[in-house]
Structure formats: structure tokens, C-alpha cells
ROMARRO-649426 format. One line per 10 residues: number of its first residue (from 1); their letters; for each residue y, x negated, z of N, C-alpha, C, O, CB. Coordinates in steps of 0.001 Angstrom, whole numbers, plus 500000, padded with zeros to 6 digits. Atoms other than C-alpha are relative to their C-alpha. Glycine has a CB too. Layout:
BEGIN
NUM = a = Y/X/Z/Y/X/Z/Y/X/Z/Y/X/Z/Y/X/Z  ...
This chain:
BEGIN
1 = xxxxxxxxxx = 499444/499018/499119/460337/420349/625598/498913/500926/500558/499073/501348/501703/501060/500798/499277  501230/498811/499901/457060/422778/625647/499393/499217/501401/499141/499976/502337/498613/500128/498317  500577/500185/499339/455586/420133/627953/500808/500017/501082/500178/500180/502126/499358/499212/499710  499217/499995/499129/458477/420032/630047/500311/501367/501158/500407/501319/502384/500967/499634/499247  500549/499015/499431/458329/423379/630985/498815/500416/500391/498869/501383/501151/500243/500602/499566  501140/499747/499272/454522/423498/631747/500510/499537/501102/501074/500304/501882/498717/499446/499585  500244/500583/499022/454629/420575/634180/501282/500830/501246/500986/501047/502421/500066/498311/499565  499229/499129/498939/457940/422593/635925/499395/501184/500421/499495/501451/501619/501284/500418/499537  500843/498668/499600/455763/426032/635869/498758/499553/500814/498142/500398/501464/499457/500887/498602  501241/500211/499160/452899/424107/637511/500529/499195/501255/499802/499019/502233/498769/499148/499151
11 = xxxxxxxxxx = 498917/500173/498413/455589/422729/640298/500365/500894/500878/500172/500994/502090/501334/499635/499826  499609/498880/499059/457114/425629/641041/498736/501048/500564/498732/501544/501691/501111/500891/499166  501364/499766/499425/453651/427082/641359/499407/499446/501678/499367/499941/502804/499132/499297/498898  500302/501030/499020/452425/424416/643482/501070/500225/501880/501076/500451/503090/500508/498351/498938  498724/499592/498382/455343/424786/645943/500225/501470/500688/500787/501613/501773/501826/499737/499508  500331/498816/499660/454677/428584/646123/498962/500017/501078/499230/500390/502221/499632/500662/498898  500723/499811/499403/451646/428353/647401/499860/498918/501214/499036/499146/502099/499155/500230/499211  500485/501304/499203/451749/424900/649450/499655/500440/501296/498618/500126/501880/501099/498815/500138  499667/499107/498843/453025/427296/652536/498706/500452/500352/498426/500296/501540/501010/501204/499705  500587/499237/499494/450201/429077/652608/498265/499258/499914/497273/499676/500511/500425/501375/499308
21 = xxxxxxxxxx = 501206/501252/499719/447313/426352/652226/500143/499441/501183/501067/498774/501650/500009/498735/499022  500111/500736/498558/445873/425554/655489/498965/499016/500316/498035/499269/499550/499807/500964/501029  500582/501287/500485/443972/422373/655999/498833/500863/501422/499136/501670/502301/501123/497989/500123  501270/499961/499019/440503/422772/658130/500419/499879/501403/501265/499012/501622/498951/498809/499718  499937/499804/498847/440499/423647/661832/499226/498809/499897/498501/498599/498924/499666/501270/500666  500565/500698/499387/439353/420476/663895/499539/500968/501186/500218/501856/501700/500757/498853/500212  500366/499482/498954/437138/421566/666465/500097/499189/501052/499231/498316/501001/498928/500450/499882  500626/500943/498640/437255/419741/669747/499537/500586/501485/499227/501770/501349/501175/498972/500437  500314/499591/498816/436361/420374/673527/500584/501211/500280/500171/502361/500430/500275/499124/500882  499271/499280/499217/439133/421551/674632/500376/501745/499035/500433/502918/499404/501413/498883/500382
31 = xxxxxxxxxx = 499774/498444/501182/439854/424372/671590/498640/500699/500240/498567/501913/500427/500166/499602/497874  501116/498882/499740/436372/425419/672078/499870/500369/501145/499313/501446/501360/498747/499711/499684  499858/499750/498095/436747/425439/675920/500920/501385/500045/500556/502258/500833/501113/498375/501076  498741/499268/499503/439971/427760/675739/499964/500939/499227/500592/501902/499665/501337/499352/499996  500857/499133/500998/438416/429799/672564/499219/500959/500290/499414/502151/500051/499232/499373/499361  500518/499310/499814/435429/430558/674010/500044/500406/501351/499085/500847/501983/499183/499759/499515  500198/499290/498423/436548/431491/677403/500961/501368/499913/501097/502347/500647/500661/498791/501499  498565/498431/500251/439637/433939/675597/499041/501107/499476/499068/502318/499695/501651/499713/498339  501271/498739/500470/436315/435356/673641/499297/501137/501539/499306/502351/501737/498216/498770/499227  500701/499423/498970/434470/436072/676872/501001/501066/500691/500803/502247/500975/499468/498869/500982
41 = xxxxxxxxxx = 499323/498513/499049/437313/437795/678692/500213/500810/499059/500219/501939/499548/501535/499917/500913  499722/498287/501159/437960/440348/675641/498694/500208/499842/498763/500669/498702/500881/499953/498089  501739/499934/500136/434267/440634/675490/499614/500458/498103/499097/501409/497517/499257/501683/501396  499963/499900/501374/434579/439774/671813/498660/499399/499484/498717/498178/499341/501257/499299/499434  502034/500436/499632/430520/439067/671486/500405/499479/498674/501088/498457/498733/498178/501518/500205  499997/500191/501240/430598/438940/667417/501022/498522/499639/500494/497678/498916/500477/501430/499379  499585/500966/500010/433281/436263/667493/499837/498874/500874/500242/497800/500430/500823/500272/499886  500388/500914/499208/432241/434236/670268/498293/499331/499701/497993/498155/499909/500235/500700/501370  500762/500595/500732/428967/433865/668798/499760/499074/498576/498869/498362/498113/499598/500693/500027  500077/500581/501129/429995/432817/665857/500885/498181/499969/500835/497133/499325/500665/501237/498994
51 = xxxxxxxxxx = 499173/501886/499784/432531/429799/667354/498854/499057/500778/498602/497896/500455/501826/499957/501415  501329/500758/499762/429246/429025/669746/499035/499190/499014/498492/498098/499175/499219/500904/500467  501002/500788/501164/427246/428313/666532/500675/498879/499504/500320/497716/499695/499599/500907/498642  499433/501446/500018/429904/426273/665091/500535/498661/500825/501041/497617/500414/500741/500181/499536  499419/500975/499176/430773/424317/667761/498774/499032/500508/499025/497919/500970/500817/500729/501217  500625/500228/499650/427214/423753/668473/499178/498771/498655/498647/497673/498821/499659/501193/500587  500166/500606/501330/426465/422768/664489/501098/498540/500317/500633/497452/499976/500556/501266/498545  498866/501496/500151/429607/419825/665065/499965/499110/501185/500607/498062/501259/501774/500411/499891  500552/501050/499202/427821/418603/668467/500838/500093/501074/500934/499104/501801/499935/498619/499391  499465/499237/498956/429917/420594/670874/499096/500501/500886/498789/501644/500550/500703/500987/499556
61 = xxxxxxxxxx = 501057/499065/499238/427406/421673/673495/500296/499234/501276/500285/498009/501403/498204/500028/499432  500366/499925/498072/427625/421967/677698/500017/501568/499815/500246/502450/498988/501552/499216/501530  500450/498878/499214/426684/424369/679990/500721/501654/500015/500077/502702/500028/500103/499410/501344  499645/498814/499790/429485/427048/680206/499913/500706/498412/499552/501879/498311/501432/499973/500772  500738/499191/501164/429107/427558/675941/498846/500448/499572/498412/501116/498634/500104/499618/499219  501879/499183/500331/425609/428163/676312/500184/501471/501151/499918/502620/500801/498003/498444/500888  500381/499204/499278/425848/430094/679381/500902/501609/499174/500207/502605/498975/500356/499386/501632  499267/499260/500569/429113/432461/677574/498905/500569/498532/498859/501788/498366/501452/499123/499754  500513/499940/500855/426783/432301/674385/498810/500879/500230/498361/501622/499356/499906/498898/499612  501194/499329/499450/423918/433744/676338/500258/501468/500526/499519/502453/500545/499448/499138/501152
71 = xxxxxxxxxx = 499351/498253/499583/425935/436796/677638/499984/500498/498852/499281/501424/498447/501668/500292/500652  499612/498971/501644/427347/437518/674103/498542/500584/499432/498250/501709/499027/500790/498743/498366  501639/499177/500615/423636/437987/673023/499295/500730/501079/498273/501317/500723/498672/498790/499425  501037/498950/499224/422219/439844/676071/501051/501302/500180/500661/502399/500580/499321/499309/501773  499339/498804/500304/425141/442085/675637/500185/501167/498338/500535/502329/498130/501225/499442/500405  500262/499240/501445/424679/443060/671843/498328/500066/500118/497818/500490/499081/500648/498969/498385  500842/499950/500169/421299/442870/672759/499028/499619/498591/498091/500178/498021/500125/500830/500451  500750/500696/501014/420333/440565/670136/499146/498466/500547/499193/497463/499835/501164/499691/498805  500566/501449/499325/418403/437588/672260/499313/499295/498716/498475/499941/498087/498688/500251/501425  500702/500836/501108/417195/435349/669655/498358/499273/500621/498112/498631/501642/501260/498605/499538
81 = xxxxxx = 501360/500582/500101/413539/434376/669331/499406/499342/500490/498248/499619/500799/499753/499601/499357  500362/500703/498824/413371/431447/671357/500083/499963/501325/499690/499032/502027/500267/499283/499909  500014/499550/498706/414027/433014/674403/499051/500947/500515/498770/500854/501710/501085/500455/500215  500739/499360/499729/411816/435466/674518/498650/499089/500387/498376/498027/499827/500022/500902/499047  501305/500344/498990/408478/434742/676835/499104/500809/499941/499522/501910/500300/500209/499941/501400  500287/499353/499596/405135/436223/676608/499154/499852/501142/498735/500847/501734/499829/500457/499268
């Protein structure tokens, strides 16, 4: 009986939380397309840099996330290293 009630306390457990376990965001084009263009119009720099990096880490890269990516840093005025020219 003792075990009978674990394995039910580790069910009803289980089913508590299932709700609220969320499985990994897929990134694709279009989510980062419609992401980082909702970032740019709220001029949410800190989060738009940070979906640029990942999107760029999973092999997401054209022109308008670099170019959006390039604002967010000349507006916090953080240009990163390889841009700079002397």
C-alpha cells in the first residue's frame, strides 16, 4: 500500500506541473522576422539584441537583422569592437 501511494503522489504531482512546462521555442525566419521588427518599433534595444544573437548563433542571418541589430547598438551606444575603425 505505502508504494501505492508514492507512485499516486508522484502523478498527481506530475499533472500539476505538466501545465506549466514549456517545451523550447523553435526559432525560424519568420518568428525572428516579426520579433525583431515588434523589438525595433518599441525601441526595445536590450531585447532585440539579445534575439539578434540567438538567431544569429542557430544560423538565422540577412540583412534587415543585422541592419535592426546595428541600430540597437548605436542607440545604447554600445558598438562592439569589430566595428570600430582606426
Amino acid at each position: 500500500m505505502h508504494y501505492c501511494r508514492k507512485y499516486w503522489l508522484i502523478a498527481v504531482c506530475m499533472l500539476t506541473l505538466c501545465p506549466f512546462i514549456k517545451a523550447q521555442d523553435t526559432l525560424t525566419f519568420a518568428k525572428v522576422e516579426a520579433q525583431s521588427y515588434s523589438l525595433y518599433t518599441q525601441k526595445n534595444w536590450d531585447e532585440l539584441i539579445r534575439l539578434g544573437k540567438m538567431a544569429l548563433s542557430r544560423g538565422i542571418d540577412y540583412y534587415y537583422l543585422r541592419y535592426r541589430m546595428g541600430v540597437a547598438y548605436y542607440m545604447q551606444k554600445k558598438i562592439p569592437k569589430c566595428f570600430h575603425t582606426f
